[in-house]
N, C-alpha and C positions, 0 to 999 in steps of 0.2 A: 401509329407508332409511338405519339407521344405519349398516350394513353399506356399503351401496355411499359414504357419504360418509366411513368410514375410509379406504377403497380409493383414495379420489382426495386424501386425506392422503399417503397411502402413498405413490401416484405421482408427487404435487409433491415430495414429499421425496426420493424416490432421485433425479427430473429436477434437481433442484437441486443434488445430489452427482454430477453427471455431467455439470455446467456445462464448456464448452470456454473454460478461462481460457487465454488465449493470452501473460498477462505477468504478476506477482506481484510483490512489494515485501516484504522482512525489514529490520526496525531493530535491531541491537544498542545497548544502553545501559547506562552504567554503576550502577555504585548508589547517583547521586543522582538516576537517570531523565532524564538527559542523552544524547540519542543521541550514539554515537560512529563507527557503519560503517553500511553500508546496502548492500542486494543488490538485484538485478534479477533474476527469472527470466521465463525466459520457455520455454515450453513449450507444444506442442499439445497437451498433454493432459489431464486432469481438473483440479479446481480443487487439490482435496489436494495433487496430483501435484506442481505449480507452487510453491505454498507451501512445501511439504517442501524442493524444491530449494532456494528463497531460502535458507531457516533452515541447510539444512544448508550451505551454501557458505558461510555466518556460523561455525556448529559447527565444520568444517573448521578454520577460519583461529584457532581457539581462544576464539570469544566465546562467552557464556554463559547472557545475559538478551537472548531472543531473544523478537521479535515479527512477527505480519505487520500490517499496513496494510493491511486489504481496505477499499474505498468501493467504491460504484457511479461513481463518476469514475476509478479507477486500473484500467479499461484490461480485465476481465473480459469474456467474450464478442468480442474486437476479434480481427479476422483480420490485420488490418494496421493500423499508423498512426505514430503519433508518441507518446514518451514523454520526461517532464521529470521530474528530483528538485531539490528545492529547500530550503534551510536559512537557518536565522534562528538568530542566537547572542543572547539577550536577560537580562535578571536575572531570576528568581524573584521570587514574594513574599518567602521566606525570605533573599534580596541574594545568592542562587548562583545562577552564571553557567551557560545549560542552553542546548544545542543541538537544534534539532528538524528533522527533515526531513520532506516529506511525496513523494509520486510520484502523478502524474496522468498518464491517457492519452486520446488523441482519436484517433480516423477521420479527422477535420476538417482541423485544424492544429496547429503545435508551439504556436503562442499559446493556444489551448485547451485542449490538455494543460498548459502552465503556470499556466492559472488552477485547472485538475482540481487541478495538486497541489499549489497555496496553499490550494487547499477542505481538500486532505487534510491539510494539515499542522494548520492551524487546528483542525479538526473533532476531533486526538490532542492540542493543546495547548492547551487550554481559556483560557488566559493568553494567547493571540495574538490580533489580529485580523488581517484580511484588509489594513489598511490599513498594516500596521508595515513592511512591505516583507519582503524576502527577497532572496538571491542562489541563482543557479541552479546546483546540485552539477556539474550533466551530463546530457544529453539526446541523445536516439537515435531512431531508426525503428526499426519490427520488422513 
C-alpha cells in the first residue's frame, strides 16, 4: 500500500513539472522591493521552460533581482486567450514610494484577465487591496 501510494506521489509530481504553461510573468525590482520591469513569456512548453524565458529576457537586459509571479489566474494551462499587466504606484509603510505589477490571464475575456491580474498583484503586495485601483501596463492575446 505504501508502495503504490509513493508511486502516485511520484506521478503527480513529475505531471505537475510537465504542466503546458502557455504564458509566464518575471518582475525585476530594485532593492527597495519596488518592481521596476516586467516580462511576458510565452511558450508551449513546460512550466520551467516559460519561467526561465521571462527571467532570462530580464537577465539579458541587465536586471538582477528577478522573480516570477505564478498564480492559478496568470494564464498556466491556457492554449489561447487574453492577457493584462497592471501597476499601482503607492507609499509603503516605511513613506517609500513602491511600484507593483501583477499579470492575469483568461480564455474568457480581456476584463477577466484584468481582474486575474489585480488578484495577482494584490496577492505579491500584501499592502494593496483590490479596491485602490490600478492602471493597465499593457495587454495582448496569445
Amino acid at each position: 500500500m505504501k508502495k503504490a501510494s509513493l508511486l502516485l506521489l511520484i506521478i503527480t509530481i513529475i505531471s505537475c513539472l510537465r504542466v503546458q504553461a502557455q504564458i509566464c510573468f518575471a518582475v525585476a525590482k530594485d532593492e527597495n522591493g519596488s518592481s521596476i520591469k516586467w516580462e511576458v513569456a510565452m511558450n508551449k512548453g513546460y512550466l520551467s521552460d516559460t519561467e526561465y524565458a521571462a527571467m532570462q529576457a530580464l537577465k539579458n537586459a541587465g536586471y538582477k533581482n528577478i522573480t516570477t509571479l505564478t498564480c492559478p489566474s496568470c494564464g498556466h494551462n491556457l492554449k489561447s486567450g487574453y492577457w493584462v499587466v497592471v501597476e499601482k504606484t503607492y507609499k509603503r509603510y516605511d513613506n517609500k514610494m513602491i511600484t507593483a505589477f501583477g499579470m492575469g490571464a483568461s480564455s474568457n475575456s480581456i476584463i477577466e484577465a484584468e481582474e486575474n491580474a489585480v488578484k495577482n498583484m494584490v496577492m505579491y503586495c500584501g499592502s494593496l487591496n483590490k479596491s485602490d485601483g490600478h492602471t493597465i501596463s499593457e495587454k495582448g492575446t496569445f
